[in-house]
Structure formats: C-alpha cells, structure tokens
C-alpha positions, 0 to 999 in steps of 0.5 A: 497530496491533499486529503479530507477526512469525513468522520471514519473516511479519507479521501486523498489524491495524490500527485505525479512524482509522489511515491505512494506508500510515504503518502500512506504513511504521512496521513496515517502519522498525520491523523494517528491511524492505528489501523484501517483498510485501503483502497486506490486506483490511478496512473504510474510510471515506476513501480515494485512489487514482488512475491514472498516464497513461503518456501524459501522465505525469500522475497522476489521483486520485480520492477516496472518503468513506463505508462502503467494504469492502477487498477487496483491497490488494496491493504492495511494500516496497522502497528508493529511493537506499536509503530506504523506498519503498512501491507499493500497490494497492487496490480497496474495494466500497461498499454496491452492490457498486461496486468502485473501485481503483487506485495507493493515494494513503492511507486511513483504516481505518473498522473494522480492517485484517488485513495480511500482509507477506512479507519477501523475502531481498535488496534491489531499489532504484528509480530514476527512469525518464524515458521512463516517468514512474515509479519503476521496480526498479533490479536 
C-alpha cells in the first residue's frame, strides 16, 4: 500500500494480496484519523460481506472467491470509547454482471484498490445500542 495525503484528502492504492479493511485501519492510526468518510473501487478475489437482521440482531454473512470487480465501497472512520471504529460498505459484480454487497466483514485485493478518505473536523464516538443490536454515533 502507498498513499499521499493532500491537506483533508487521502489518495491510497493498495495492492494484491492486502486485505482492505487492515490497510483502513493502518492509514487511520498512521495519520491519527478520528473521523472521516471513504470511498474505493478495485478488483477482488475474496471477499465477506453480510446483513444485520435488525430483528433477530443477528448477523448473516456471506463469502465470495473468484475475479470480482469493486464497483463500490462506502463508510466511515470514527472511534468507539476513543478507539479506531470503522463502518464499510461494499458491492463487487463477477463476470455476469451479478452484483453482490453489504456490511464489509474483509477482502483480499486480486489487482489494486484506489481509495479516497476525506478527513472530517471533529470526533463522533459510538456507543452500543440495545434496542437496535449495533454500534450506533454517539453525538
């Protein structure tokens, strides 16, 4: 991974084999982000993502091999009792043009990663909500 910073702005890319949620939270400890936004695109060959059932409070995740395109990633940076605390989102297509998403679990890069993170003034902590089952902003 290689990134340069450019005022409130990361531009990272990131390489086959790295996983992408440890390269967040490296530039986030490297540059003492508290909280910023995300946003990437790239190729894959592993990946899990899943869905939180807010009625069971009970997590369903699904894991994918193969060549997988990165049309989208989206989330946050921010702390939890003052900690780093990531919330990413992703959908990759396969070959078809099958797109499949949802909470970012991990994911092995298969070819590069192209990220930006927009650091944002401030701090929004999160705290445990019991009536929802999630981590949720603390403002």
């Amino acid at each position: 991974m290689e990134y340069k910073r450019f005022g409130d702005t990361i531009i990272a890319r990131m390489d086959r084999g790295e996983e992408i949620t440890a390269q967040v939270r490296k530039i986030a400890e490297a540059e003492q982000i508290k909280l910023a936004s995300i946003e990437a695109l790239g190729a894959l060959n592993d990946f899990h993502v899943g869905l939180f059932d807010v009625t069971e409070k009970k997590f369903h995740g699904n894991h994918f091999h193969g060549a997988y395109e990165m049309v989208s990633l989206t989330g946050t940076i921010n702390t939890m009792n003052g900690e780093f605390y990531s919330h990413l989102h992703m959908c990759a297509a396969d070959v078809n043009a099958n797109v499949y998403g949802g909470h970012l679990v991990d994911a092995t890069i298969s070819a590069t990663c192209e990220m930006v993170i927009r650091i944002l003034d401030g701090t929004v902590d999160r705290e445990y909500s019991e009536e929802v089952g999630l981590n949720l902003f603390k403002f």
